[in-house]
mmCIF file as Biopython writes it, N, C-alpha, C and O atoms, coordinates in Angstrom:
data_model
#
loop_
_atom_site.group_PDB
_atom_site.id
_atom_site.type_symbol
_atom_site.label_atom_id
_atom_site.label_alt_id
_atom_site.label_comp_id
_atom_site.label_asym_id
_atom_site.label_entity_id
_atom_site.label_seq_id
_atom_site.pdbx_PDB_ins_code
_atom_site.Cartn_x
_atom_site.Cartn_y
_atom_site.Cartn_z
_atom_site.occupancy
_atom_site.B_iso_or_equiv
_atom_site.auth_seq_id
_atom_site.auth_asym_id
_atom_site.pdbx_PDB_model_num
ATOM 1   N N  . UNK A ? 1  ? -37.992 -29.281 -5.569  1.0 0.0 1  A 1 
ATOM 2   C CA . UNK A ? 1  ? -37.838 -28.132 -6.447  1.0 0.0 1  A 1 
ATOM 3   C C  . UNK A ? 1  ? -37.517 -26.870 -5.637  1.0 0.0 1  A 1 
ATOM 4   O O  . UNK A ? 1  ? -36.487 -26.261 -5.926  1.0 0.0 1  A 1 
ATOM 5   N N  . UNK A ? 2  ? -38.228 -26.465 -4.748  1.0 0.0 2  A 1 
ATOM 6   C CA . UNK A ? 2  ? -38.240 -25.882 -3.623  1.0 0.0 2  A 1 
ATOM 7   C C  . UNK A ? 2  ? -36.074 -25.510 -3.222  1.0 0.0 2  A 1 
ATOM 8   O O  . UNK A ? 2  ? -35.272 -24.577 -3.194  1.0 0.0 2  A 1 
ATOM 9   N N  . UNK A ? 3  ? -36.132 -26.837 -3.034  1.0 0.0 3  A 1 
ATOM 10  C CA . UNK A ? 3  ? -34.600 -26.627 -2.323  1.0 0.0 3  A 1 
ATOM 11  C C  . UNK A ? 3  ? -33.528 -26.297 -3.776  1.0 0.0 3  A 1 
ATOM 12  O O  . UNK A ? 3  ? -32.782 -25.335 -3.965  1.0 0.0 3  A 1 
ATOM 13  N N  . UNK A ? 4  ? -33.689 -26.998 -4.291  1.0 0.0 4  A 1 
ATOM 14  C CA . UNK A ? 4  ? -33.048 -26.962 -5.823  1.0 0.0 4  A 1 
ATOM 15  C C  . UNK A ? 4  ? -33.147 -25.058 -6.386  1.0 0.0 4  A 1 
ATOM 16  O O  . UNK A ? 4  ? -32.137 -24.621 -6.937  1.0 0.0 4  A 1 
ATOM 17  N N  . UNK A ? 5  ? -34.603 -23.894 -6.161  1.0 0.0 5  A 1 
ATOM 18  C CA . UNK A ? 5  ? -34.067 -22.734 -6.510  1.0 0.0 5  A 1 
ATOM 19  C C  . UNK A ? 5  ? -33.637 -21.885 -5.243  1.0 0.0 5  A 1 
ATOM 20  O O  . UNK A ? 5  ? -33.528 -20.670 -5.409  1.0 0.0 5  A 1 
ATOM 21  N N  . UNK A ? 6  ? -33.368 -22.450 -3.916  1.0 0.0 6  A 1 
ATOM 22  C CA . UNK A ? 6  ? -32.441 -21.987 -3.010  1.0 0.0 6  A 1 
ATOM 23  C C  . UNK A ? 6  ? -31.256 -22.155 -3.115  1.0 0.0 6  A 1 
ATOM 24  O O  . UNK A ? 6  ? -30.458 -21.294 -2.745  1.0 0.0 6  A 1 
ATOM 25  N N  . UNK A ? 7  ? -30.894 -23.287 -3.636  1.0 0.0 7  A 1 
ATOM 26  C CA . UNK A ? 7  ? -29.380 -23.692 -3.641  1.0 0.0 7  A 1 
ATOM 27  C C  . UNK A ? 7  ? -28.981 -22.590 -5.024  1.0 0.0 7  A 1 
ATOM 28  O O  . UNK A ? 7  ? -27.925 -21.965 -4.927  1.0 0.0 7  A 1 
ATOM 29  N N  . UNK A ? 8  ? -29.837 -22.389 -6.261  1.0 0.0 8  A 1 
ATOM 30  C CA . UNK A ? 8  ? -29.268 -21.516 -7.507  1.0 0.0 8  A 1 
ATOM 31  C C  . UNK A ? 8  ? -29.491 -20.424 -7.250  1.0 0.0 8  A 1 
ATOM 32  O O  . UNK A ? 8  ? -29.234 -19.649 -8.171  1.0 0.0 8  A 1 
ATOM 33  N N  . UNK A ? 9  ? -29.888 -19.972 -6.335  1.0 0.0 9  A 1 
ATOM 34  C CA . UNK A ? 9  ? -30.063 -18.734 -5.811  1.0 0.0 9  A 1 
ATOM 35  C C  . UNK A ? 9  ? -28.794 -18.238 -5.376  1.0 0.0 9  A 1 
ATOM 36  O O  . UNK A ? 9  ? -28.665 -17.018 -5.487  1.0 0.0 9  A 1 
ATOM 37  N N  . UNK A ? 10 ? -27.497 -19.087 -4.751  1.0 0.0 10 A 1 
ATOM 38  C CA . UNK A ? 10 ? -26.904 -18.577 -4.802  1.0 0.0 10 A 1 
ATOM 39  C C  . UNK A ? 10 ? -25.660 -18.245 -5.581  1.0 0.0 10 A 1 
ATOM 40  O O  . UNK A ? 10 ? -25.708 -18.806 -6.676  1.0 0.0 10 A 1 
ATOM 41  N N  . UNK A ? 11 ? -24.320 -17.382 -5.379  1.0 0.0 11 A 1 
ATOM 42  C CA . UNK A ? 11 ? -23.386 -16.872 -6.086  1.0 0.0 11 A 1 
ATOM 43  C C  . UNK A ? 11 ? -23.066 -18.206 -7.146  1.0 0.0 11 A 1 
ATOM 44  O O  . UNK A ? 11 ? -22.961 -19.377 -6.780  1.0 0.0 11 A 1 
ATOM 45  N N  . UNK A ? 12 ? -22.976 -17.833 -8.176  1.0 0.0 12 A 1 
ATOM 46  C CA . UNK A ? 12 ? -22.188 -19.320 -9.187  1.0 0.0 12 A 1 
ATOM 47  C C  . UNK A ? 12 ? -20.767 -19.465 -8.858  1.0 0.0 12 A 1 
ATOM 48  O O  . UNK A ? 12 ? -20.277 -20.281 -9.638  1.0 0.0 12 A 1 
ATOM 49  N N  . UNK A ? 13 ? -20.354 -19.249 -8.462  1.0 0.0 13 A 1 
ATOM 50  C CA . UNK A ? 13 ? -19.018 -19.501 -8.423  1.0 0.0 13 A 1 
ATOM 51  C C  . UNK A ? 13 ? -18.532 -19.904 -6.921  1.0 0.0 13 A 1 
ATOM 52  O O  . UNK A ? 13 ? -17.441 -20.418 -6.672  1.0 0.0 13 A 1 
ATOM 53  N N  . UNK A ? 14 ? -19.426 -19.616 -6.070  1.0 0.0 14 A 1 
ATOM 54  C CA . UNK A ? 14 ? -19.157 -20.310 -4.910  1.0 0.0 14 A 1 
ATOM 55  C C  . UNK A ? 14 ? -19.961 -21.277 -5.043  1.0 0.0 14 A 1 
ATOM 56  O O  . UNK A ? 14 ? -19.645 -22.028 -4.121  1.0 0.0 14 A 1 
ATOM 57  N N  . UNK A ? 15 ? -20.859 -21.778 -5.639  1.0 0.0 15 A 1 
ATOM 58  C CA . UNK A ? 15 ? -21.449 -23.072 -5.757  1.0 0.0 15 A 1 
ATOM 59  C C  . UNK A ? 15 ? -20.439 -24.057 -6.706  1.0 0.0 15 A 1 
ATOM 60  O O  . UNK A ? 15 ? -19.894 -25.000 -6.133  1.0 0.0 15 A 1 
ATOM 61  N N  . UNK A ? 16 ? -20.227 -23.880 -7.911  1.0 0.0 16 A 1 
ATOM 62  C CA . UNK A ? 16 ? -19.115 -24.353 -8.545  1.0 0.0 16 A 1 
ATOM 63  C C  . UNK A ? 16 ? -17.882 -24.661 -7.261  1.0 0.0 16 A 1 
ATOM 64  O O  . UNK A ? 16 ? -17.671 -25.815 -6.888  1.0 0.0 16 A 1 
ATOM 65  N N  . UNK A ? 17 ? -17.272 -23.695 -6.783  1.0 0.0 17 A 1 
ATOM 66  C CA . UNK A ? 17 ? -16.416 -24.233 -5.907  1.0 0.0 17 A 1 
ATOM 67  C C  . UNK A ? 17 ? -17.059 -25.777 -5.150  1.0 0.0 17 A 1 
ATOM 68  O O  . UNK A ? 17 ? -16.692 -26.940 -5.319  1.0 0.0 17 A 1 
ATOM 69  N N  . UNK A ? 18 ? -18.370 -25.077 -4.099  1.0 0.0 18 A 1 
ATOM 70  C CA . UNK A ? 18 ? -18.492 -26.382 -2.969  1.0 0.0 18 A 1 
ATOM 71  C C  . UNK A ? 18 ? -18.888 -27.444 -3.675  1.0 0.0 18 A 1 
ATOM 72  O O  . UNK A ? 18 ? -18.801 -28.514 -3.073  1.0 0.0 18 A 1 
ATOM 73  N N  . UNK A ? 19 ? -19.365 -27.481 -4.950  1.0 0.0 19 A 1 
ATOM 74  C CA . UNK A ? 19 ? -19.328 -28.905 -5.673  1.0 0.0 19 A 1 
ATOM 75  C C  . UNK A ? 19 ? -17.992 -29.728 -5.636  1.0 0.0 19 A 1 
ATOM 76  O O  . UNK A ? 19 ? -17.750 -30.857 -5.210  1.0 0.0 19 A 1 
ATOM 77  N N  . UNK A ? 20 ? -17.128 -28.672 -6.294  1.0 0.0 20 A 1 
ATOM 78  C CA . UNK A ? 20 ? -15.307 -29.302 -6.305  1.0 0.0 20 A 1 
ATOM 79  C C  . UNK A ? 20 ? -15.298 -29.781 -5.447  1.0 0.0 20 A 1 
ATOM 80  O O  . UNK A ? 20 ? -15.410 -31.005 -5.510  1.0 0.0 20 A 1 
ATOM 81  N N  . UNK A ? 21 ? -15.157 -29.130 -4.090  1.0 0.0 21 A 1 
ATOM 82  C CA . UNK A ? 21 ? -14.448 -29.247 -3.075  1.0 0.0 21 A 1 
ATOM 83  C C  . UNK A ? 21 ? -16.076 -30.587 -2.420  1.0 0.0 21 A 1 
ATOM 84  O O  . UNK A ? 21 ? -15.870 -31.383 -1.503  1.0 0.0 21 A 1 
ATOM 85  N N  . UNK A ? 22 ? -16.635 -30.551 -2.709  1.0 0.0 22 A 1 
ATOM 86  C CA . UNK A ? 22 ? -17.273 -31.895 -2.398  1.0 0.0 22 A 1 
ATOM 87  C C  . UNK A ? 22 ? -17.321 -33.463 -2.941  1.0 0.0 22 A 1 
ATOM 88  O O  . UNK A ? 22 ? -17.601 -34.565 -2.469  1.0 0.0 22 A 1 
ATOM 89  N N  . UNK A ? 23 ? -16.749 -32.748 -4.598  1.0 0.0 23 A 1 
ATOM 90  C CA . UNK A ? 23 ? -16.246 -34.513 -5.440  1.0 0.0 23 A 1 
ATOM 91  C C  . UNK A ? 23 ? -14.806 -34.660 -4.625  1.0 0.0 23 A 1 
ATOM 92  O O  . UNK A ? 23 ? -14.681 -35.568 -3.804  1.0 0.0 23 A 1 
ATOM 93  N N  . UNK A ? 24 ? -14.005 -33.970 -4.818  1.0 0.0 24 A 1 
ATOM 94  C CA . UNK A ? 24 ? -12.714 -33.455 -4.100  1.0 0.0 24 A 1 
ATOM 95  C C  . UNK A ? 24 ? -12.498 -34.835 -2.882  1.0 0.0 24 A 1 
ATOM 96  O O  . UNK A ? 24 ? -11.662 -35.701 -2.621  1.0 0.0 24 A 1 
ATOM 97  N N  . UNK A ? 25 ? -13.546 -34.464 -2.499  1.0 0.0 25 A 1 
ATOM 98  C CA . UNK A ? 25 ? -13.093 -34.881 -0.279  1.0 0.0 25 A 1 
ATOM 99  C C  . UNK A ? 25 ? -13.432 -36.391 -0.797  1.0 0.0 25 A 1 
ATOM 100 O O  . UNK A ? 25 ? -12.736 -37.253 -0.259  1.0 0.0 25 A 1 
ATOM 101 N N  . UNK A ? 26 ? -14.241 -36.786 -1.608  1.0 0.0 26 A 1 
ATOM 102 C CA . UNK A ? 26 ? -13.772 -38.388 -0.683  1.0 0.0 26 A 1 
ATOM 103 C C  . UNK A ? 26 ? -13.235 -38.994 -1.219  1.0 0.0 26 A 1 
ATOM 104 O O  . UNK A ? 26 ? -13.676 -40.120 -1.445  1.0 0.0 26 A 1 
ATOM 105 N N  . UNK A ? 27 ? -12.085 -38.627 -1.683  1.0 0.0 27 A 1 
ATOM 106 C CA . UNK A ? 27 ? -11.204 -39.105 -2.066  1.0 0.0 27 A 1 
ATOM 107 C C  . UNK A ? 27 ? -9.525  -38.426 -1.713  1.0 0.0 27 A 1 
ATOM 108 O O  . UNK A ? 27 ? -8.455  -38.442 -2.322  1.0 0.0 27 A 1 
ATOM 109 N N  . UNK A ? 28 ? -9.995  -37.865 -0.411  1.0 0.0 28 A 1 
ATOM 110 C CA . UNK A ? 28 ? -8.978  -37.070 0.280   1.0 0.0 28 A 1 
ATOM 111 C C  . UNK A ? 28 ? -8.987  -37.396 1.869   1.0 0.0 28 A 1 
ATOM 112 O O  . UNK A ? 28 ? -10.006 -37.806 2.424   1.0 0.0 28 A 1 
ATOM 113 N N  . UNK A ? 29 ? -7.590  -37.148 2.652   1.0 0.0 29 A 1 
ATOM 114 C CA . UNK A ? 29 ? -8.019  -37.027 4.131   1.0 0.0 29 A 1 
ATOM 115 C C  . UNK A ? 29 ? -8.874  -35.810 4.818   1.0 0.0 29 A 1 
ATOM 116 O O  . UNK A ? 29 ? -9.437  -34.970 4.116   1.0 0.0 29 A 1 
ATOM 117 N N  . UNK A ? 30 ? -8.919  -35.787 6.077   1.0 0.0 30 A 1 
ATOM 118 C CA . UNK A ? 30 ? -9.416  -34.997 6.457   1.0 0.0 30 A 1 
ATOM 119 C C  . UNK A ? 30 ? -8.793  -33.472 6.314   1.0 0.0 30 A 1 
ATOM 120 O O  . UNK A ? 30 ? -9.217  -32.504 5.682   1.0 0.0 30 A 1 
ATOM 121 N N  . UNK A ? 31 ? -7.910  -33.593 6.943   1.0 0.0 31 A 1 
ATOM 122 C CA . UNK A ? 31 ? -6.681  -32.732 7.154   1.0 0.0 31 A 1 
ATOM 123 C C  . UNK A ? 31 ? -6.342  -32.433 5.539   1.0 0.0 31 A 1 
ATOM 124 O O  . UNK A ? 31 ? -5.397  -31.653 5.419   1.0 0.0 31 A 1 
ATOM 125 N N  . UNK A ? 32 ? -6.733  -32.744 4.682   1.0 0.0 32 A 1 
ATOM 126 C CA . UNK A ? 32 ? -6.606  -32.694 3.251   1.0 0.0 32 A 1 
ATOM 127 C C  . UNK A ? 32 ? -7.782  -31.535 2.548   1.0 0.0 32 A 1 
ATOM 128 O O  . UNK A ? 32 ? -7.759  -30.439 1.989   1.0 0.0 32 A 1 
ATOM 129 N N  . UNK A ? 33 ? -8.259  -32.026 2.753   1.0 0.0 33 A 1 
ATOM 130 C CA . UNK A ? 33 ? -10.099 -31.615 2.714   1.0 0.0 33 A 1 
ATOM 131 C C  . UNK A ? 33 ? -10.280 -30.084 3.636   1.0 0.0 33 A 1 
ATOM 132 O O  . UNK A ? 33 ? -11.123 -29.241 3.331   1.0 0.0 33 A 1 
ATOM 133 N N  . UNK A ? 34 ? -9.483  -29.962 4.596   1.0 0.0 34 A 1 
ATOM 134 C CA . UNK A ? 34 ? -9.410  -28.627 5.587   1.0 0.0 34 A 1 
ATOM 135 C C  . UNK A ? 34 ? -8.872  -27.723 4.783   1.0 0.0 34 A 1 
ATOM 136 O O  . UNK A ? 34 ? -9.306  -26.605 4.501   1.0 0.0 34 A 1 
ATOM 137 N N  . UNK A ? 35 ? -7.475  -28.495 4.264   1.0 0.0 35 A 1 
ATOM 138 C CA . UNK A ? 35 ? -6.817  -27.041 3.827   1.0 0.0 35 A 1 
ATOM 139 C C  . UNK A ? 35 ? -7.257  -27.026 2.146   1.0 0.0 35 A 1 
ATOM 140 O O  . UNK A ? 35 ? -6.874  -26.015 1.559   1.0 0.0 35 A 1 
ATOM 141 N N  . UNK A ? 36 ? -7.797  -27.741 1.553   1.0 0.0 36 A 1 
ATOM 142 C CA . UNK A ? 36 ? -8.774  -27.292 0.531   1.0 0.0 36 A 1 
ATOM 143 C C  . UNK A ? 36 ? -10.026 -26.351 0.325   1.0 0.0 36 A 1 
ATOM 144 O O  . UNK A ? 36 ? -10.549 -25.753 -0.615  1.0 0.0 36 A 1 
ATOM 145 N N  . UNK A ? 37 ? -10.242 -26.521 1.671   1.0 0.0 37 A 1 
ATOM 146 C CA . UNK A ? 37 ? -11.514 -25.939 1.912   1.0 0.0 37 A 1 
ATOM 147 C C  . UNK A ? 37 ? -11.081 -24.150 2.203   1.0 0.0 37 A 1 
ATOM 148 O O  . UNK A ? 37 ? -11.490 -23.157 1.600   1.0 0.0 37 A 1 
ATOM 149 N N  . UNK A ? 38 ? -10.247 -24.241 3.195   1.0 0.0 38 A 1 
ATOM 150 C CA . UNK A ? 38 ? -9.784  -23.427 3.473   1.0 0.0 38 A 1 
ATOM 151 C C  . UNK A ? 38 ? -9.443  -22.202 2.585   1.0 0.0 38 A 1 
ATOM 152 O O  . UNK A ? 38 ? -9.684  -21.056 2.966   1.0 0.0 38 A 1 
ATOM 153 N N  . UNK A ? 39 ? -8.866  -22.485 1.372   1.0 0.0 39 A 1 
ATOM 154 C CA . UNK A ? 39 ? -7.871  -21.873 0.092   1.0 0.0 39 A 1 
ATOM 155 C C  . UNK A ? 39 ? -8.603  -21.706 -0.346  1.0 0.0 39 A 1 
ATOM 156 O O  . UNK A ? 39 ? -8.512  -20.516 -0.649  1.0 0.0 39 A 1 
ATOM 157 N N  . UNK A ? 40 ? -10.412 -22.467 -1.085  1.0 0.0 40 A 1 
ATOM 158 C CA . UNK A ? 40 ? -11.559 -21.802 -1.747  1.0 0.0 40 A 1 
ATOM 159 C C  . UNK A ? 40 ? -12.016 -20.908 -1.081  1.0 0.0 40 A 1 
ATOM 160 O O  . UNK A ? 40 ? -12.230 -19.759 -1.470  1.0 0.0 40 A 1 
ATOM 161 N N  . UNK A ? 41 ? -12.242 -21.423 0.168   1.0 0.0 41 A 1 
ATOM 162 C CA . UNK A ? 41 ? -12.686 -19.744 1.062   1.0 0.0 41 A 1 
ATOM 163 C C  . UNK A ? 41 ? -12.175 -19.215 0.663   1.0 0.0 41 A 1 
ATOM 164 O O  . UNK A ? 41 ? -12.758 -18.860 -0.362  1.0 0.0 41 A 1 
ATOM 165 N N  . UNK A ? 42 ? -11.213 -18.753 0.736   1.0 0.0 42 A 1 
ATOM 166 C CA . UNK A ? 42 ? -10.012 -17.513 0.469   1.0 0.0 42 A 1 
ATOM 167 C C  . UNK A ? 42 ? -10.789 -16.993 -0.602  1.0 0.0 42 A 1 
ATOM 168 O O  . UNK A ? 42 ? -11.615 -16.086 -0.502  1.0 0.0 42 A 1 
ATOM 169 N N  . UNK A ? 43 ? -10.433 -17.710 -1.785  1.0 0.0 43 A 1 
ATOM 170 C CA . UNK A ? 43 ? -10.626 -17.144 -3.399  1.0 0.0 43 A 1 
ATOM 171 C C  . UNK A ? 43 ? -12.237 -16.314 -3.512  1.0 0.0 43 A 1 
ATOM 172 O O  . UNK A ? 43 ? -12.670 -15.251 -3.955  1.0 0.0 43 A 1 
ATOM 173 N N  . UNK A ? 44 ? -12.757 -17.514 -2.829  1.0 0.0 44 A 1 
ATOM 174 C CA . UNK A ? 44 ? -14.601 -16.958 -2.729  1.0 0.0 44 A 1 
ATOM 175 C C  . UNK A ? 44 ? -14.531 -15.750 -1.911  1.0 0.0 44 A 1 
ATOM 176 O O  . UNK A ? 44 ? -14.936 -14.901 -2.705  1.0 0.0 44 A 1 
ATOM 177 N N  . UNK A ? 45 ? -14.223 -15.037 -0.625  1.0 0.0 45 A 1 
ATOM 178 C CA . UNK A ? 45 ? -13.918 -13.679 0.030   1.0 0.0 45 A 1 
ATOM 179 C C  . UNK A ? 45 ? -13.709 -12.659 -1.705  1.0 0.0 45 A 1 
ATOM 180 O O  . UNK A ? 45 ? -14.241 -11.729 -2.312  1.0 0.0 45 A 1 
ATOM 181 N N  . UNK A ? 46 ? -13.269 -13.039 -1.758  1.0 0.0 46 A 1 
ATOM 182 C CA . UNK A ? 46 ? -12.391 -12.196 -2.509  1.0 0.0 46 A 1 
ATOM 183 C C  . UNK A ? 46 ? -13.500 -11.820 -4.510  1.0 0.0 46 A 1 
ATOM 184 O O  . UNK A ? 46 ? -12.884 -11.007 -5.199  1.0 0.0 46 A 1 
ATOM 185 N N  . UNK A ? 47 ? -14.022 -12.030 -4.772  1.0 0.0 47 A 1 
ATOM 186 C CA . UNK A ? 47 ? -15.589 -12.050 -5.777  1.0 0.0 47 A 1 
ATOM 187 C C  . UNK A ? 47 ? -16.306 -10.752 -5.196  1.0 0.0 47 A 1 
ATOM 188 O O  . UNK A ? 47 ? -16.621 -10.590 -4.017  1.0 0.0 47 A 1 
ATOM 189 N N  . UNK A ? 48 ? -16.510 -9.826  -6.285  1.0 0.0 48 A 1 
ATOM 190 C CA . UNK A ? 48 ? -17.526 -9.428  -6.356  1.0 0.0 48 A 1 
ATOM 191 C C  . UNK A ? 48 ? -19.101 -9.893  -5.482  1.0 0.0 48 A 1 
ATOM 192 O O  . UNK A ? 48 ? -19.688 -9.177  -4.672  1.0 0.0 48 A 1 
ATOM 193 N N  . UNK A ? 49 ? -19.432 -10.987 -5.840  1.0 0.0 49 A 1 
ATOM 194 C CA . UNK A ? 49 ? -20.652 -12.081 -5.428  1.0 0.0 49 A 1 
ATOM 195 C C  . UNK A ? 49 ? -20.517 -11.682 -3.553  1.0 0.0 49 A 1 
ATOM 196 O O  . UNK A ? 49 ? -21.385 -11.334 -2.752  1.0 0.0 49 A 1 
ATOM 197 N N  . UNK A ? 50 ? -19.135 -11.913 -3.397  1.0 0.0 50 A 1 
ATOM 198 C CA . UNK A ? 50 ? -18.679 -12.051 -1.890  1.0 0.0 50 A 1 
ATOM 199 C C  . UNK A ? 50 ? -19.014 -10.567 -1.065  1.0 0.0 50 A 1 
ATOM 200 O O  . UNK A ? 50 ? -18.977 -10.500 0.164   1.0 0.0 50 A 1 
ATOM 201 N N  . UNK A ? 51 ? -19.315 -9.505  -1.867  1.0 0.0 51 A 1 
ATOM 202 C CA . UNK A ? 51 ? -18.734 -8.257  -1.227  1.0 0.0 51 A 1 
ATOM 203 C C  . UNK A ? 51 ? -20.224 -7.968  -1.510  1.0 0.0 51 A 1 
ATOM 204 O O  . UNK A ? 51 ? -20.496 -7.198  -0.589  1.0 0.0 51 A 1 
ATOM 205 N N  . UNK A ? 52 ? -21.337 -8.125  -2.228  1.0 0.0 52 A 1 
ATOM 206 C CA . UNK A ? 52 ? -22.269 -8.092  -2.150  1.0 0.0 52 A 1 
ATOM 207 C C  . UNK A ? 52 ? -23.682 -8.551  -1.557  1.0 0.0 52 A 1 
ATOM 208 O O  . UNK A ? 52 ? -24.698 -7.889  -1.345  1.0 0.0 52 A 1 
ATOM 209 N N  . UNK A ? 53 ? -23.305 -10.389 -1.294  1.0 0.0 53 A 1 
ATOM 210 C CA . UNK A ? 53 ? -23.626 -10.633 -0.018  1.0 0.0 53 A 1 
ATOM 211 C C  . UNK A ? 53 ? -23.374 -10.037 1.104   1.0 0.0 53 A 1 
ATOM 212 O O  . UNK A ? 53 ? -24.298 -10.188 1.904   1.0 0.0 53 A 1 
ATOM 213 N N  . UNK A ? 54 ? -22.394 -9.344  1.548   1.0 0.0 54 A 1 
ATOM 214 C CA . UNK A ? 54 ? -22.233 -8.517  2.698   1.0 0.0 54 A 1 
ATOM 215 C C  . UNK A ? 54 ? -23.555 -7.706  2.774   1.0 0.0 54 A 1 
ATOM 216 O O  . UNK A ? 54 ? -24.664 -7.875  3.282   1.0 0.0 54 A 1 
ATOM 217 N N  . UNK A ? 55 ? -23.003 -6.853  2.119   1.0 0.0 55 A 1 
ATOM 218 C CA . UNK A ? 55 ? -24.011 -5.356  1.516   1.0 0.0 55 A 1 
ATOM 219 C C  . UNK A ? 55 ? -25.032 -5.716  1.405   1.0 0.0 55 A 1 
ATOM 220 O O  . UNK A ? 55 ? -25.674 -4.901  2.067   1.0 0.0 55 A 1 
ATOM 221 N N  . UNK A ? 56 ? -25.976 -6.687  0.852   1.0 0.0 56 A 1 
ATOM 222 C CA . UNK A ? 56 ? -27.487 -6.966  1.253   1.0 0.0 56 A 1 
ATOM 223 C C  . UNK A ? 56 ? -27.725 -7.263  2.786   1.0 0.0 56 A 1 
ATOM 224 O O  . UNK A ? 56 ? -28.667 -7.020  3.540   1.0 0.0 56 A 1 
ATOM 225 N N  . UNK A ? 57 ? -26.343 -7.964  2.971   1.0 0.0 57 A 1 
ATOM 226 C CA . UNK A ? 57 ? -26.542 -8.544  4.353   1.0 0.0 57 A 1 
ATOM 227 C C  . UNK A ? 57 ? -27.190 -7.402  5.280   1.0 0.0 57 A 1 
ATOM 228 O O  . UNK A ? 57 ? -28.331 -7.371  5.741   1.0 0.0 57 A 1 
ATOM 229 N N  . UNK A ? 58 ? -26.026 -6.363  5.446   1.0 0.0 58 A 1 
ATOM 230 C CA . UNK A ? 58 ? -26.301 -5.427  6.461   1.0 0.0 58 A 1 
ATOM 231 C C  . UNK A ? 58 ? -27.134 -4.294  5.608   1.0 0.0 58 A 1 
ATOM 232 O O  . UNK A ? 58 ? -27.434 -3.442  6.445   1.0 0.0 58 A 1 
ATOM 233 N N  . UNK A ? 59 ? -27.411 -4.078  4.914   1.0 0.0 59 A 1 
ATOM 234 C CA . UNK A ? 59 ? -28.937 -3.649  4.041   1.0 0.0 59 A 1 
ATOM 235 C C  . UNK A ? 59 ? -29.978 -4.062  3.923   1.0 0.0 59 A 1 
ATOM 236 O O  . UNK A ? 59 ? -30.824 -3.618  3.146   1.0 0.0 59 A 1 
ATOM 237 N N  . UNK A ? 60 ? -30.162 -5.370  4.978   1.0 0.0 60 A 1 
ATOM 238 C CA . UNK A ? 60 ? -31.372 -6.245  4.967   1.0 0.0 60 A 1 
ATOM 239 C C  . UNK A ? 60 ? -32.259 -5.855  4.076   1.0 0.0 60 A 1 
ATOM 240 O O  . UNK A ? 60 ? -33.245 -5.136  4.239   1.0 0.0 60 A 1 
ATOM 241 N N  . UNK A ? 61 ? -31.670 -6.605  2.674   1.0 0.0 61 A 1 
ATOM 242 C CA . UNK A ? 61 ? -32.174 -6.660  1.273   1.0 0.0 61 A 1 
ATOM 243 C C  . UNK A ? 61 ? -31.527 -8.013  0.866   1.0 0.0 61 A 1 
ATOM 244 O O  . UNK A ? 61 ? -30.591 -8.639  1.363   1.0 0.0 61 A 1 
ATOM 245 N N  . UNK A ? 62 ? -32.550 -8.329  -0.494  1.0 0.0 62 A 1 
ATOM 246 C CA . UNK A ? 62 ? -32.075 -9.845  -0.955  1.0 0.0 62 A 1 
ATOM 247 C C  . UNK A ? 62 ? -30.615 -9.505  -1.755  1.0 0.0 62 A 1 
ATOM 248 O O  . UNK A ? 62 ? -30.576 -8.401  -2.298  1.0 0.0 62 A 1 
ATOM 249 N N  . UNK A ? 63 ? -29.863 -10.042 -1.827  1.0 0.0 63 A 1 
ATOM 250 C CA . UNK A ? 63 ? -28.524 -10.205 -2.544  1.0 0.0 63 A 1 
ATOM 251 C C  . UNK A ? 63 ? -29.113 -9.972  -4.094  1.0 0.0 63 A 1 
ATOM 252 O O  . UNK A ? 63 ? -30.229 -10.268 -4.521  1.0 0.0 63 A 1 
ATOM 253 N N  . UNK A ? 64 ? -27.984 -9.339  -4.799  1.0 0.0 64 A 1 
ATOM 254 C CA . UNK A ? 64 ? -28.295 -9.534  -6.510  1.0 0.0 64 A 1 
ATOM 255 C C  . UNK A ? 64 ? -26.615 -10.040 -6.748  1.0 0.0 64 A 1 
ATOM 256 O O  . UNK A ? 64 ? -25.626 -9.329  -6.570  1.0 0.0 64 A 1 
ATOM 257 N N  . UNK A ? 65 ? -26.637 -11.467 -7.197  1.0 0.0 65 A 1 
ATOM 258 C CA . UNK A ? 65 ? -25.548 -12.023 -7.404  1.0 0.0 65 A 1 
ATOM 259 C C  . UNK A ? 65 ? -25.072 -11.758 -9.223  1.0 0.0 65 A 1 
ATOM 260 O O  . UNK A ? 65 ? -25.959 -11.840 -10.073 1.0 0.0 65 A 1 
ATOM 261 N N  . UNK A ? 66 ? -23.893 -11.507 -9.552  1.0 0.0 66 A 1 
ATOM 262 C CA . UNK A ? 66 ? -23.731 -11.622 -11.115 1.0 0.0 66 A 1 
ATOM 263 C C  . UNK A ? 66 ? -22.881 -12.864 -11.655 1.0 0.0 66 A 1 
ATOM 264 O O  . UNK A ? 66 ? -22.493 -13.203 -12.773 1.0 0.0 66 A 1 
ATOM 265 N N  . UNK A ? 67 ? -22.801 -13.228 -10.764 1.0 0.0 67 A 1 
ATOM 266 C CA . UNK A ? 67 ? -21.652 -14.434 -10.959 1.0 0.0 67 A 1 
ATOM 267 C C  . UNK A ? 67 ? -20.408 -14.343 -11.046 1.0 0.0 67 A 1 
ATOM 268 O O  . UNK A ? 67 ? -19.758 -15.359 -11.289 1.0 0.0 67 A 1 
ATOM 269 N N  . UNK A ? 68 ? -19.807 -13.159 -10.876 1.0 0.0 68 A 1 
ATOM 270 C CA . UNK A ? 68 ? -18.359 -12.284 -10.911 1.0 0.0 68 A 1 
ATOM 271 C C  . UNK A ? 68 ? -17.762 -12.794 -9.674  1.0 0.0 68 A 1 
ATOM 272 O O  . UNK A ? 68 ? -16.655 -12.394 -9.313  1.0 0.0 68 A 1 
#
């Protein structure tokens, strides 16, 4: 339970992604799976969620994610 409200703790939409991109891979090459991975990064940078993890980061404060 423990690990289960760490993992929802974080951004929804970068979790939604690493699910994809985890049914995704095995049924992909490696080199397949890289540049998939790669291109969600991208999209995830780019969120609200993303720019706010920063900002707690170096505010050493907990994140408030909206799912944006």
């Amino acid at each position: 339970m423990a690990l289960a409200e760490r993992v929802a703790a974080n951004p929804p939409r970068s979790l939604r992604v690493a699910k994809r991109l985890l049914l995704d891979s095995q049924a992909l090459r490696l080199n397949e799976v890289l540049e998939i991975s790669a291109a969600y990064q991208a999209l995830v940078h780019e969120t609200p969620d993303h720019h706010e993890a920063i900002d707690a980061f170096l505010e050493k404060r907990n994140p408030n994610f909206t799912g944006a």
